[in-house]
C-alpha positions as CSV (number, residue, x, y, z in Angstrom):
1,X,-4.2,-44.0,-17.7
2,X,-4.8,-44.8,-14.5
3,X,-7.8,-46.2,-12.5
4,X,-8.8,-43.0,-11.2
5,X,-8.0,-41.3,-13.6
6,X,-10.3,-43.6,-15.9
7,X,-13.3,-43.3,-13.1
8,X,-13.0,-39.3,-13.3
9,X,-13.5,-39.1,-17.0
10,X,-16.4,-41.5,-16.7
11,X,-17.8,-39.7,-14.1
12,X,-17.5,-36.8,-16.1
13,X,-18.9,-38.4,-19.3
14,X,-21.9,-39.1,-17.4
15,X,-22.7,-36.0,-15.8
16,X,-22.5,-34.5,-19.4
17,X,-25.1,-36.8,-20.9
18,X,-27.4,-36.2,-18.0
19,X,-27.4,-31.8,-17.8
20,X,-30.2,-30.8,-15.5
21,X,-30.7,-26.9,-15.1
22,X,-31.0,-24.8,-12.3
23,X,-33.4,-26.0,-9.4
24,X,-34.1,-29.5,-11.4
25,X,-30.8,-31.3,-10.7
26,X,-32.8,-33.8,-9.2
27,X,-31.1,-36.9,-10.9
28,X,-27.3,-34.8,-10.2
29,X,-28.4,-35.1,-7.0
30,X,-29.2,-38.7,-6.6
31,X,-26.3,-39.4,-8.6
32,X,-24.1,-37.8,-6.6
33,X,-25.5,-38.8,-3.0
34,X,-25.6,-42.4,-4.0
35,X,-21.9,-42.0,-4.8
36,X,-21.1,-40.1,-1.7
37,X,-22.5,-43.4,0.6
38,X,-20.1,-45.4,-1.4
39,X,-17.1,-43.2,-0.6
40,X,-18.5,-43.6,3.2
41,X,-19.1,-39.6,3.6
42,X,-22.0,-38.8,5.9
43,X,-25.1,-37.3,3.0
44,X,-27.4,-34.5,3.5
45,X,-30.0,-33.7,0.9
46,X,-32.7,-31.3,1.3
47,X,-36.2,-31.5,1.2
48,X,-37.2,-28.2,-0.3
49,X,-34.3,-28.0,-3.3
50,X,-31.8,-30.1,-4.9
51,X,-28.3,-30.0,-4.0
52,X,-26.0,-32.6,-1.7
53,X,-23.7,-31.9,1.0
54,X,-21.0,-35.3,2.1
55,X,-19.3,-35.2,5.2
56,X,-15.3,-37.1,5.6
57,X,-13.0,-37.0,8.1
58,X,-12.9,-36.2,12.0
59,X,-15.3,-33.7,12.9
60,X,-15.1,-34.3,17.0
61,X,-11.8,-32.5,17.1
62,X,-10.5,-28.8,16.5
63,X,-9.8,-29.7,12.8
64,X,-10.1,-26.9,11.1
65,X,-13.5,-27.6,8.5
66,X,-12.0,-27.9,4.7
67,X,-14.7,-27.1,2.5
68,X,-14.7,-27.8,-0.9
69,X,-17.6,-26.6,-3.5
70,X,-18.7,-27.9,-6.9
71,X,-21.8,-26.5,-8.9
72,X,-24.1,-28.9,-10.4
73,X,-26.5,-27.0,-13.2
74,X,-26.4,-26.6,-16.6
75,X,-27.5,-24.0,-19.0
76,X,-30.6,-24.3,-21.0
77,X,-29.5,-23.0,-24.7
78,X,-29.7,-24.2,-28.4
79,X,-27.7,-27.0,-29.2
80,X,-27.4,-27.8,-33.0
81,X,-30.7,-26.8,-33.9
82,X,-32.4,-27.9,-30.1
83,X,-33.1,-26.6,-27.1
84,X,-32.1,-28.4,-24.1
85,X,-30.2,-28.9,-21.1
86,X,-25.9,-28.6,-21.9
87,X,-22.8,-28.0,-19.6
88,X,-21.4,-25.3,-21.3
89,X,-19.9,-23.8,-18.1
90,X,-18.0,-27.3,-16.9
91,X,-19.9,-27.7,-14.1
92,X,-19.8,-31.3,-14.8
93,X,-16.1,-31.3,-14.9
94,X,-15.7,-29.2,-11.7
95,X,-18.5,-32.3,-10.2
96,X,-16.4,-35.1,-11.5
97,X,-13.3,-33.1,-10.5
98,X,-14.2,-33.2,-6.9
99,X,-15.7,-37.2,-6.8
100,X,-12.5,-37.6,-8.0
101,X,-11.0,-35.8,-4.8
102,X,-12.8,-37.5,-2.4
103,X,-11.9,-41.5,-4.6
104,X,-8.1,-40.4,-3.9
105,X,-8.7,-39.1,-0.1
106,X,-10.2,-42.5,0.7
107,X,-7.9,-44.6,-1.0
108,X,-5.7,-43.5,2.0
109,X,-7.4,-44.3,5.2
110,X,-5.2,-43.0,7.2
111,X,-6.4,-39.3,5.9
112,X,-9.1,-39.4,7.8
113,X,-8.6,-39.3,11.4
114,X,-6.6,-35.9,9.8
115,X,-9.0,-34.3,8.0
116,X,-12.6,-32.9,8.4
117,X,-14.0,-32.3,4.9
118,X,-17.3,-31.1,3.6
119,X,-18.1,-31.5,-0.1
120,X,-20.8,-29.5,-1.4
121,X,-22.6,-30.1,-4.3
122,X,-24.7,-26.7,-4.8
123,X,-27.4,-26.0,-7.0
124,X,-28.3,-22.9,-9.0
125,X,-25.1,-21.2,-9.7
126,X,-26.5,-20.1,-12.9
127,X,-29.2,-18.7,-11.3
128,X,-26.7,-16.9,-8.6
129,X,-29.4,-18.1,-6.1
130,X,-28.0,-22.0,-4.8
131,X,-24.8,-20.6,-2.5
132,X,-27.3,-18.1,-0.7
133,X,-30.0,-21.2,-0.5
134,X,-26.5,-23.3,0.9
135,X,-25.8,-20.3,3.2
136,X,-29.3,-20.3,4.2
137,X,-29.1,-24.6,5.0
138,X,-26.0,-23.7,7.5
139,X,-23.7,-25.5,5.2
140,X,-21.0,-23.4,5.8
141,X,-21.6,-22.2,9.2
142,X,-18.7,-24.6,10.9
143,X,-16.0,-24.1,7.8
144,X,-13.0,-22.7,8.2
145,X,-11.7,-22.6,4.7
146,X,-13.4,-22.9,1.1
147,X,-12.2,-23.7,-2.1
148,X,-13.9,-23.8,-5.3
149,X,-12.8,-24.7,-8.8
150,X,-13.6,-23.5,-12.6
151,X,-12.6,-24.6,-16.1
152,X,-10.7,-21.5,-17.7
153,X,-11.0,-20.4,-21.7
154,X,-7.6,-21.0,-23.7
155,X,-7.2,-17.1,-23.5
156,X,-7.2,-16.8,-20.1
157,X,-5.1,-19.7,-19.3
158,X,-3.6,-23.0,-21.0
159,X,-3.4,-26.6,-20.1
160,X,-0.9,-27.6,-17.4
161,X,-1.1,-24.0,-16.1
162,X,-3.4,-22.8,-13.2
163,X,-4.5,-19.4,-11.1
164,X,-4.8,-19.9,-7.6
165,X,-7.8,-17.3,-7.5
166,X,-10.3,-16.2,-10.2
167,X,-11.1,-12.4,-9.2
168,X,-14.7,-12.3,-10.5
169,X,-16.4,-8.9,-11.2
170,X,-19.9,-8.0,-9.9
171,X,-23.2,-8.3,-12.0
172,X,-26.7,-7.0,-11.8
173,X,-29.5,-7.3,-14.1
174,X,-32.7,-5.4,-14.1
175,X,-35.5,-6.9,-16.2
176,X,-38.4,-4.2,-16.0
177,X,-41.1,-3.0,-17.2
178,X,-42.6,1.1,-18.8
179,X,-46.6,1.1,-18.1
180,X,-48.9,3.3,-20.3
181,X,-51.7,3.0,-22.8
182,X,-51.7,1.9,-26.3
183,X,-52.6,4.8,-28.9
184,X,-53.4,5.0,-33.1
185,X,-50.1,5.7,-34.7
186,X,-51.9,8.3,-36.5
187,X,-52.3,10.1,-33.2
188,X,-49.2,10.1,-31.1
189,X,-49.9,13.0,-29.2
190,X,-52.4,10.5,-27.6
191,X,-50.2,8.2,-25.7
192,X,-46.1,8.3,-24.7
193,X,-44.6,6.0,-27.0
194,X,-42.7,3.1,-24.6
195,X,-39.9,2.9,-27.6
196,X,-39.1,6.0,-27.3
197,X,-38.6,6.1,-23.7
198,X,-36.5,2.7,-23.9
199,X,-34.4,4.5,-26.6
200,X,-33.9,7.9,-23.9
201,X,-32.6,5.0,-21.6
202,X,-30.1,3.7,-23.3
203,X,-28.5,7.1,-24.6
204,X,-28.7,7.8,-20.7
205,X,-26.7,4.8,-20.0
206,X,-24.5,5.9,-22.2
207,X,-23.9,8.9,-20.2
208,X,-22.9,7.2,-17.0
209,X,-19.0,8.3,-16.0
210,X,-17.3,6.1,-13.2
211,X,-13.9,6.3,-12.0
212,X,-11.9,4.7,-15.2
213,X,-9.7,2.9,-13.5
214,X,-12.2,0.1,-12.2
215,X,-13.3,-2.0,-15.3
216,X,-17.3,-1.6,-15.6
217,X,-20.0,-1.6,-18.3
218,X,-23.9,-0.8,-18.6
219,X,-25.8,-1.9,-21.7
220,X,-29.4,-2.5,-22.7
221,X,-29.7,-6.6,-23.5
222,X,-33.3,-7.0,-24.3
223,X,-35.8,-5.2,-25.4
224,X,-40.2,-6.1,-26.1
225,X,-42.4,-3.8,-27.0
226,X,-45.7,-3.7,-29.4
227,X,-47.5,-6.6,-31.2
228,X,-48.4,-7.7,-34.3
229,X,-50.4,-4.8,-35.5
230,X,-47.8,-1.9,-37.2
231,X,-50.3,0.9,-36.8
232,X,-50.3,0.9,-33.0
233,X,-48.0,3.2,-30.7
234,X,-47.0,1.0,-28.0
235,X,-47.8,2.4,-24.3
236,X,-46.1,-0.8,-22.5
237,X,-42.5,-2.2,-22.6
238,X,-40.3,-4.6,-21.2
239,X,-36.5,-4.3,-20.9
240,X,-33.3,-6.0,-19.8
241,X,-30.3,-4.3,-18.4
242,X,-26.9,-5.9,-17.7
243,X,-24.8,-4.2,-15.1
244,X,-21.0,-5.2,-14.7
245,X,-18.2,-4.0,-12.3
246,X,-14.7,-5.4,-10.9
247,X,-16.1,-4.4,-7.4
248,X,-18.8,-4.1,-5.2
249,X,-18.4,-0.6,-3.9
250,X,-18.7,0.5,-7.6
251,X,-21.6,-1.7,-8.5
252,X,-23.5,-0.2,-5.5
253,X,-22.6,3.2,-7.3
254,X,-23.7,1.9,-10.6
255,X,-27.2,0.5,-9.1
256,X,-28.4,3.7,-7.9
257,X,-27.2,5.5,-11.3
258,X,-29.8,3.3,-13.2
259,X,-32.3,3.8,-10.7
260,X,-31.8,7.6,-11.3
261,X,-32.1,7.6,-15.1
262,X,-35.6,5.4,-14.3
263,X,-36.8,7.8,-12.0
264,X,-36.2,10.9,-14.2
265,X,-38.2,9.1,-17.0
266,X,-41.1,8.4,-15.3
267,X,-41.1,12.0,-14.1
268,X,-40.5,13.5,-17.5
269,X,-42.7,10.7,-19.7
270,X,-45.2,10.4,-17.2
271,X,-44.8,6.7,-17.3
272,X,-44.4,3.6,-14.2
273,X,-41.1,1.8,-14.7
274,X,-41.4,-1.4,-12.4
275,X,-38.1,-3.4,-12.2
276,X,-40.0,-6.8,-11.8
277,X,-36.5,-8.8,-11.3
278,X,-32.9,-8.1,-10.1
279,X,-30.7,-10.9,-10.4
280,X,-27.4,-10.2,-8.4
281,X,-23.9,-11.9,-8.2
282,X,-21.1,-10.4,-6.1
283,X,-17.4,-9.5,-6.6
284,X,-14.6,-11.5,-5.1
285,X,-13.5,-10.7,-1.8
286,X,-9.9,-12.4,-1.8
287,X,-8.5,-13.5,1.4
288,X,-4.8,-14.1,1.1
289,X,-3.9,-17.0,3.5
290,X,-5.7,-19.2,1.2
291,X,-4.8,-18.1,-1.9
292,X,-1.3,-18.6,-0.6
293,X,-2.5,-22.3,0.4
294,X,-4.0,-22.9,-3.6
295,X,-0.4,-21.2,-5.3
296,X,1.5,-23.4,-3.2
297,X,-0.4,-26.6,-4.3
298,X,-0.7,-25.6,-7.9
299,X,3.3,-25.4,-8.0
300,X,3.6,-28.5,-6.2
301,X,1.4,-30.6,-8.8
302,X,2.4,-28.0,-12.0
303,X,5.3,-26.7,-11.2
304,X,6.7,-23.1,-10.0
305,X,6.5,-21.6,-13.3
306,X,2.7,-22.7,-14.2
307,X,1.2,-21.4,-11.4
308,X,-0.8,-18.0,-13.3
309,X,-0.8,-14.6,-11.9
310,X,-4.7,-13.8,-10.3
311,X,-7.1,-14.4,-13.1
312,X,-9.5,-10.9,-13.6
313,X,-12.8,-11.7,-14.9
314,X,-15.7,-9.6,-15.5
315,X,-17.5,-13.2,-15.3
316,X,-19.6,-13.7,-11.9
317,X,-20.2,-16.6,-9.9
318,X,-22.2,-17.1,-6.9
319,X,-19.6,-18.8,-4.9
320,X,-18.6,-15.1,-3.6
321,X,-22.0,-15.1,-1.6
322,X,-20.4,-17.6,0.8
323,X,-17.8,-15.1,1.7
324,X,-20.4,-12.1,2.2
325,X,-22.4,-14.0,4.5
326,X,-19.7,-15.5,6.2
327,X,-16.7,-13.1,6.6
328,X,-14.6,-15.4,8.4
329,X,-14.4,-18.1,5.5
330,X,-10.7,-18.1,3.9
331,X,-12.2,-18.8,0.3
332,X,-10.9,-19.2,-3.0
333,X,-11.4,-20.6,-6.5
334,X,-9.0,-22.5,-8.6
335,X,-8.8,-21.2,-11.8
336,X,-7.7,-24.4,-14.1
337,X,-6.2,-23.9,-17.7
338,X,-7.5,-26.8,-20.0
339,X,-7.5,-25.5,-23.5
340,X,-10.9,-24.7,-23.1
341,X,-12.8,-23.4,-26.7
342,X,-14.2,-21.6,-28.0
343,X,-15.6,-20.3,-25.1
344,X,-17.6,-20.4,-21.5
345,X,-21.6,-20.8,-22.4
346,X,-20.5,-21.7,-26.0
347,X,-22.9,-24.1,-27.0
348,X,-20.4,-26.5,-28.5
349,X,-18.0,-25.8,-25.4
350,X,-15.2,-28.2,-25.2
351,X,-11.9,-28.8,-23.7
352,X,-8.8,-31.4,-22.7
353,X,-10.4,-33.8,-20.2
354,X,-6.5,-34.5,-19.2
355,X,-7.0,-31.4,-17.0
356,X,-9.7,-33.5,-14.8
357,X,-6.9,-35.2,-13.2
358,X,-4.8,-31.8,-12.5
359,X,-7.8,-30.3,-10.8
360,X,-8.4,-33.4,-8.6
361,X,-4.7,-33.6,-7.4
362,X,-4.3,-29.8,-7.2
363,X,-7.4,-29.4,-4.5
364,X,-6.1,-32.9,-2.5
365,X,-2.5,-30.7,-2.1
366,X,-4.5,-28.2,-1.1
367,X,-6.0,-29.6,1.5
368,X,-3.2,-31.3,2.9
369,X,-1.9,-27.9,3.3
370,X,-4.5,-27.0,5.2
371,X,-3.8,-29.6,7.5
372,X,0.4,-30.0,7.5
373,X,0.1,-33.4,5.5
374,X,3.4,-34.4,4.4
């Protein structure tokens, strides 16, 4: 093993044992800026959310700006019995993956009168608020291309194989709420029972017909309603509903579908449906030039016949904001096979920490495509 190779998969180790969720990476944070000074990168840190942005290279020049992203939250879910904070989504892989990038860029000082790299370590992704907060900071607004990086289940790809783009579908969730008064169950012509009008939703949703030929689902993924007394016809509600499409132009479609079925219930139940909270993540949008730049470096570390066809995913990830507020960015995300088990937001999610080392060397080809460095 060698020594960076050794510091990756400590780096990773620690970042496992110290999960922070969305918006409270505060410790990631310090973490990773304190190491960011050591590798001689200019460090920005905010003072209104966590997050850290390094700086490398020769930014008083027309180098193109090499981006590179890594998200630094974990989820909060039961782990063997406990609640508590737990990178099940390899977040802290992807975060040791590119600290390893920049430890190999420096070892070569010669790099960096060649190069002009950002490395940003965003917030939030589970949240599908940080990029937009990043977007928001200007982070992006002097990059010219933008890679990102994510561990892949066994299914979707194996160790020592790679995509060089994960096509991520859309996804909206409406958590809402049905309005009305409580009545005796022994007079339910009193009241308009809020179960009832849940279950008239989800038969509607059931009844939603979109072109076929574009994967997309609709489902109910939470339901509340009543209390602790059975003899009670609950006027009040609340409700989850999961959205998911391969595109945008069909979520948009999808959207307004749901808001139709709500309307026609409150007209017809005489009821208020409030959608309280709309959580949103975007499709890809590919750009070609640099998923041509990621193929090319995956088959020069993996070889020709390792580099994956374009992984589709119903997944989301918020990384696809930076391209719909910034067009012109030539974005894409490494999609790394590791033998990953038994699944993304598994609570026991594990996988071969050999793959660190492809991911590191795959994004430093990468960029030295970018920039014609031999």
């Amino acid at each position: 093993m060698t020594e960076l190779e050794s510091r990756v998969k400590r780096t990773f180790q620690y970042l496992h044992d110290h999960a922070e969720i969305s918006w409270e990476e505060t410790e990631t944070t310090a973490y990773i800026a304190s190491l960011l000074k050591d590798f001689g990168c200019n460090v920005t840190t905010f003072a209104d959310c966590t997050g850290v942005v390094g700086e490398y290279g020769n930014f008083n020049s027309n180098l193109p700006v090499v981006a590179i992203r890594a998200d630094m939250d974990a989820l909060w879910q039961e782990v063997n019995g406990a609640f508590r904070a737990n990178h099940s989504c390899g977040h802290d892989a992807h975060m040791a993956i590119v600290l390893g990038l920049i430890a190999k860029i420096i070892a070569d000082p010669t790099l960096k009168q060649q190069v002009a790299l950002k490395f940003i370590f965003q917030p939030a992704e589970e949240t599908g608020a940080g990029a937009l907060k990043m977007v928001e900071k200007g982070v992006v607004d002097n990059v010219d291309y933008l890679f990102g990086i994510h561990l892949r289940p066994k299914e979707e790809t194996i160790l020592g194989h790679a995509a060089p783009v994960i096509v991520h579908g859309a996804n909206t969730t409406y958590i809402a709420d049905i309005k009305g008064e409580d009545a005796h169950a022994a007079r339910p012509h009193l009241n308009v029972n809020a179960i009832e009008v849940v279950a008239e939703i989800v038969n509607l949703l059931g009844n939603i017909h979109l072109d076929p030929r574009v994967p997309h689902s609709v489902k109910m993924t939470s339901m509340t309603a009543g209390g602790k007394s059975t003899n009670i016809i609950p006027g009040s509600a609340s409700f989850a509903i999961d959205m998911r499409t391969q595109d945008n132009h069909t979520m948009n479609t999808l959207t307004e579908k749901v808001k139709d079925i709500f309307t026609a219930m409150e007209r017809l139940y005489n009821v208020d449906i409030n959608i309280k909270d709309v959580e949103y993540v975007p499709a890809a949008e590919l750009n070609d030039e640099a998923i041509q730049i990621m193929t090319k470096a995956v088959s020069t570390v993996l070889g020709a016949d390792h580099v994956d066809a374009s992984l589709v995913t119903s997944g989301g990830d918020d990384f696809h904001f930076y391209t719909i507020e910034r067009p012109a960015l030539k974005a894409t995300m490494l999609g790394l096979g590791c033998d990953l088990t038994p699944g993304l937001h598994h609570p026991n999610m594990t996988f071969n920490q050999d793959a660190l080392m492809d991911g590191v060397t795959i994004l430093y080809e990468a960029v030295k495509e970018v920039y014609g460095i031999a």
